[in-house]
C-alpha positions, -999 to +999 in steps of 0.1 A: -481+719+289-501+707+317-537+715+320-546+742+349-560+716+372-579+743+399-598+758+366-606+719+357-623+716+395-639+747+392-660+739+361-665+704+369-679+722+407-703+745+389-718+718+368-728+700+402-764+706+405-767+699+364-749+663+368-776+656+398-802+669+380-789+647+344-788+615+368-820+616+384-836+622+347-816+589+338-828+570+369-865+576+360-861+561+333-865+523+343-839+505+318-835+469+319-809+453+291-829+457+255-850+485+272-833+514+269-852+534+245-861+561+269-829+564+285-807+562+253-833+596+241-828+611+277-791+607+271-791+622+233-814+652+242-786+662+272-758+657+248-777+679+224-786+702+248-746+707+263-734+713+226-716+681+214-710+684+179-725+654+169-746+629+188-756+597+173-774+563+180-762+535+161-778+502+148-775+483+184-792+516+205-755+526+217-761+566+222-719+580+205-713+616+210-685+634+197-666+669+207-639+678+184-626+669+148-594+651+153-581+619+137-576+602+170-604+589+190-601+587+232-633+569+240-649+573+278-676+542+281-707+534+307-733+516+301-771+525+300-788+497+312-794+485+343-805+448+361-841+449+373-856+455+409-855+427+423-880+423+450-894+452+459-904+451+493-864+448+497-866+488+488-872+518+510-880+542+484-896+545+450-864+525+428-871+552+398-885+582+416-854+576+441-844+612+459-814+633+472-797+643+498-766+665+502-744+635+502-761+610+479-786+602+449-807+572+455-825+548+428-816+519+405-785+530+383-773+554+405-735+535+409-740+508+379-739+532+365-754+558+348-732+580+373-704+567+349-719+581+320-732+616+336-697+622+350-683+614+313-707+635+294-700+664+316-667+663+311-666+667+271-685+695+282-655+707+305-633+701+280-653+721+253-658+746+276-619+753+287-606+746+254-590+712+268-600+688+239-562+675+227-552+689+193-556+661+168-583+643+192-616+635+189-637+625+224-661+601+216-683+593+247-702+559+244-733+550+264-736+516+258-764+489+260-773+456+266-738+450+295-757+437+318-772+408+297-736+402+281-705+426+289-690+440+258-712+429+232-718+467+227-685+473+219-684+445+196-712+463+177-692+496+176-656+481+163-674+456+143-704+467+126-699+506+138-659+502+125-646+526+153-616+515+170-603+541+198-566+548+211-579+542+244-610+540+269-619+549+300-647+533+318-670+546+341-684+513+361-676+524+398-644+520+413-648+530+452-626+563+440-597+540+427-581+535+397-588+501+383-563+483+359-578+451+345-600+426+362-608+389+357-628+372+327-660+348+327-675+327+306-710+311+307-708+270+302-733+243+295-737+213+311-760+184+288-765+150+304-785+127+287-804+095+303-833+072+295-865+075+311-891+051+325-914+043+353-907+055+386-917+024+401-888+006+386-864+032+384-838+005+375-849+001+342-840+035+329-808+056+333-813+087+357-797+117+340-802+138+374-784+110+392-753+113+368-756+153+368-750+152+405-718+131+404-707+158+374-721+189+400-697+176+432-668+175+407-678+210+398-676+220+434-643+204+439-630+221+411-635+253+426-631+243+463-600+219+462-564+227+464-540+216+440-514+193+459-500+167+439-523+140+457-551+154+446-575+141+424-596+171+411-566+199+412-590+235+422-584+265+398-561+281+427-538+264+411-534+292+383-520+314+414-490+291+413-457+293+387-456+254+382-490+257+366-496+292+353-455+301+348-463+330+322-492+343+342-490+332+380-481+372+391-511+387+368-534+357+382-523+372+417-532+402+413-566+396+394-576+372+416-581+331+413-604+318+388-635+302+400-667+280+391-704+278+407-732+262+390-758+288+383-789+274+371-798+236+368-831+223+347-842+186+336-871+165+312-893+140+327-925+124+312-938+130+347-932+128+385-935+093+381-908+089+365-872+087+358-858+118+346-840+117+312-819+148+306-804+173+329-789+205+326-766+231+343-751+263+339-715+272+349-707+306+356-675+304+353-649+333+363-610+334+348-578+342+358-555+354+334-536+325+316-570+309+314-590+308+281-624+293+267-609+266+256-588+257+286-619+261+309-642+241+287-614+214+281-611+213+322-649+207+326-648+175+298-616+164+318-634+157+353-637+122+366-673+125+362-676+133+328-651+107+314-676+085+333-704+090+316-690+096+283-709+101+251-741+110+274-727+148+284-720+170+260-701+207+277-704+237+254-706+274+262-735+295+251-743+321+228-762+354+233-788+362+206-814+389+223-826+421+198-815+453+212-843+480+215-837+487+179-844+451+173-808+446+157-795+408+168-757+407+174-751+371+181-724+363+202-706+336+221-709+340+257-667+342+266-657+377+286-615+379+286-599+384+310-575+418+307-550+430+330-523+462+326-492+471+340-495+504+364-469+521+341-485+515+311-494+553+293-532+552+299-533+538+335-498+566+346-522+595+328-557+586+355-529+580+382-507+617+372-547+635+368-560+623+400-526+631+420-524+665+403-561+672+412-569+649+446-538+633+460-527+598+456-551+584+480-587+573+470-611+602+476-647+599+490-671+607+520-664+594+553-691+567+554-675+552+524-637+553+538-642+515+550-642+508+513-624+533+499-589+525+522-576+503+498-549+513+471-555+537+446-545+512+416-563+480+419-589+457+400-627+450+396-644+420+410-670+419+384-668+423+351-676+451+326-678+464+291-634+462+292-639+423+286-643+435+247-623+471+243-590+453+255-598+419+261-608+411+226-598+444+207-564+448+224-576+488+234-563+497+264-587+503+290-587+518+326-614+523+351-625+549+372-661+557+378-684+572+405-702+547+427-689+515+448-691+483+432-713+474+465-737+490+452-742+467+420-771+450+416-779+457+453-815+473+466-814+509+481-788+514+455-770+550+458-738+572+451-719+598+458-721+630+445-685+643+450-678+614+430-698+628+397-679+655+404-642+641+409-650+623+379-657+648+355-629+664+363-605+635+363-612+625+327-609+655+315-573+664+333-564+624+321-574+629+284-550+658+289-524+640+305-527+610+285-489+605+262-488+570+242-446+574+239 
C-alpha cells in the first residue's frame, strides 16, 4: 500500500523552520575533515532531542542513528565535514555566522552538505512520526566524517570495523533537485623521478630530475588532451568513450563521462639554488570512467613514452591516506575511489524516481534562480565524487543520490542553498524508503 504522499509533505512543511534552525546550528560549527567534534555532538544532541531510538558515535567520529527494530538496514548518508574557507576576503558574510533569507541559508556547509544530513534526519523523524518506517526495517542515518579528505573511507570504517552492511543508501550530497545514479571514480597517483645533483655552474655533470619530470608532465597532458586516432602516439583517455577500446563499458563511460588526468601538485630536492635538482615529484589527480581500474590507470602512467625513457629513475605509485579522525582512530587506506554506475530501472534508483513523481512531478524541482541548473534530466550523474565511491563501488550496496543544494556550490565562497530543497528532501526519503521493493 502506497504511502499518503500529501500527509508526507505536510509533516515534512511543518518541520521547516526546525530543519533551518538544525542547519544553521550545523554551520556554526566550523568543521574541517578530522574536526568535527563539535558538529558530530551538534548532530547527536538533535538526534536525541527528535527521539531516535538510539544514537551512537563510533570509533572513526561517524554520528549512526537508528529509528526502528527491523532486521534490514536502509541507510541515508551525508557527510559532516566540510573543506576550509579559503580566502576570506573572497566572502561577503561571516562563513559560520552565515544568515537567511526566505529563499536561502548562507555559510560554509550549507549545500556540501550538512543540508544532506538535516534533510535525512528529519525524515526518520517523519517517518517515526506517521508510522512510515517499513515493517522489518531499520533506518540507520549516517553522518559521516573525514569525505572530504578521502571519499568513503567512512564507510569503510562502518562495514569494516563497524560490521554494518545496509540493503541500500541514499546520499544526500546535492544533486540540483535530480536524481543521481552513479558518477565517475578517482584515484590519487604519484609521480617519483630521481636525478643526480651538482653544481649549477656545470649543470652537465649531474642529471636534472626536474628536466626529465617535465618531459613525463607533457605526456601527462597529452594523455588527457589527445585523441585516440590510430596515428597517434599518446592515445587520450576519451578513448574509453569508444567500443573498440572500452567494448564492455563504452555506453556506461558515456554516460559517466570521460576519464581524465591533471597534475595536481609538483615538489623537488636540491642542495641549493645553485644547483641541479635531484628528485622531483607530482601528484595525478586522476578521474575514471567506468571500465577503468587502479591498476589500468597506474599501468597507463608507467606505459608513457616518457617513462620508458627514463626507466629505473621513476617510480609511479598511488598514495595512501593515514590522518586520525577526531577520535584519533587511524584507518589507513589506499587513495583509489571506484567508479559506480546503475541502471535507471534498477529497484533503488525506480523507488527516488516513483517518490519524487508521486510527490513533485517528474521534472527537477527548485526556485527560479536555480532553473538554469536545474533544466537538466531528472536521472543523471555527479561530477564530483562522494561517499558512494565505497557503499557500491567497493561494497557492491546500491546507492542513489538526491540531496539539497547544487553541486555549484561545492567548495565555492558565498556558499548557500535552498530551503524548499530541505524540505523536498525530507519528504522524498521518506516516501522512497516506502516505495523502495528489491524484487
Amino acid at each position: 500500500m502506497s504511502p499518503d504522499f500529501e500527509k508526507i509533505k505536510e509533516a515534512a512543511e511543518g518541520y521547516r523552520a526546525d530543519m533551518c534552525a538544525f542547519l544553521r546550528a550545523m554551520i556554526s560549527h566550523p568543521s574541517e575533515s578530522c574536526n568535527e567534534k563539535e558538529v558530530a555532538l551538534c548532530i547527536k544532541a538533535e538526534m536525541e532531542k527528535l527521539g531516535f531510538d538510539s544514537v551512537e558515535i563510533d570509533g572513526l567520529g561517524n554520528v549512526i542513528g537508528w529509528m526502528g527494530d527491523g532486521e534490514r538496514i536502509i541507510a541515508i548518508d551525508g557527510h559532516i565535514d566540510t573543506v576550509g574557507i579559503g580566502n576570506i576576503d573572497n566572502w561577503e558574510h561571516d562563513p559560520y555566522e552565515g544568515y537567511e533569507t526566505d529563499e536561502i541559508i548562507y555559510g560554509r556547509g550549507g549545500s556540501d552538505q550538512e543540508g544532506g544530513v538535516c534533510s535525512a534526519v528529519y525524515s526518520a523523524k517523519i517517518m517515526k512520526d506517521l508510522g512510515l518506517i517499513p515493517e522489518g526495517c531499520r533506518i540507520m542515518v549516517v553522518s559521516s566524517v573525514q569525505e572530504e579528505d578521502c571519499d568513503g573511507m567512512c564507510w569503510q570504517y562502518i562495514c569494516e570495523k563497524d560490521n554494518i552492511r545496509p540493503e541500500f543508501v541514499i546520499s544526500t550530497e546535492p544533486t540540483d533537485g535530480g536524481i543521481y545514479r552513479g558518477h565517475r571514480g578517482r584515484m590519487e597517483i604519484r609521480v617519483d623521478v630521481r636525478g643526480i645533483s651538482c653544481h649549477g655552474s656545470a649543470p652537465e655533470r649531474g642529471d636534472n630530475a626536474i628536466y626529465k619530470m617535465a618531459d613525463i608532465i607533457e605526456d601527462i597532458r597529452a594523455l588527457n588532451n589527445n585523441g585516440c586516432d590510430e596515428s597517434t602516439a599518446i592515445k587520450g583517455l576519451v578513448k574509453m568513450l569508444e567500443p573498440g577500446y572500452n567494448p564492455e563499458h563504452y555506453e556506461d563511460a558515456r554516460f559517466l563521462g570521460r576519464g581524465t588526468c591533471t597534475v595536481s601538485e609538483i615538489f623537488y630536492t636540491s642542495p641549493s639554488r645553485c644547483a641541479v635538482a635531484d628528485s622531483c615529484s607530482i601528484s595525478v589527480d586522476r578521474r575514471m570512467t567506468a571500465g577503468e581500474t587502479w591498476e589500468s590507470c597506474l599501468e597507463e602512467i608507467r606505459s608513457l613514452p616518457s617513462v620508458k625513457k627514463y626507466g629505473k629513475d621513476v617510480t609511479v605509485s598511488m598514495y595512501t591516506y593515514d590522518r586520525p579522525s577526531w577520535t584519533g582512530e587511524v584507518y589507513r587506506t589506499e587513495c583509489y575511489f571506484p567508479t559506480w554506475i546503475n541502471s535507471e530501472d534498477a529497484p533503488h534508483v525506480r523507488a527516488l524516481v516513483d517518490a519524487h513523481t508521486a510527490l513533485y512531478g517528474d521534472h527537477r524541482m527548485g526556485p527560479e534562480s536555480a532553473r538554469r541548473l536545474r533544466n537538466r534530466p531528472l536521472v543523471d550523474k555527479w561530477t564530483f565524487s562522494t561517499n558512494c565511491v565505497s557503499i557500491q563501488g567497493r561494497y557492491k550496496i546500491p546507492c542513489v543520490g538526491f540531496g539539497p543544494g547544487a553541486e555549484s556550490q561545492a567548495h565555492a565562497p558565498n556558499e548557500i542553498t535552498y530551503k524548499d530543497d530541505l524540505v523536498r528532501c525530507a519528504a522524498l526519503y521518506t516516501a522512497a524508503v516506502n516505495l523502495y521493493d528489491p524484487k
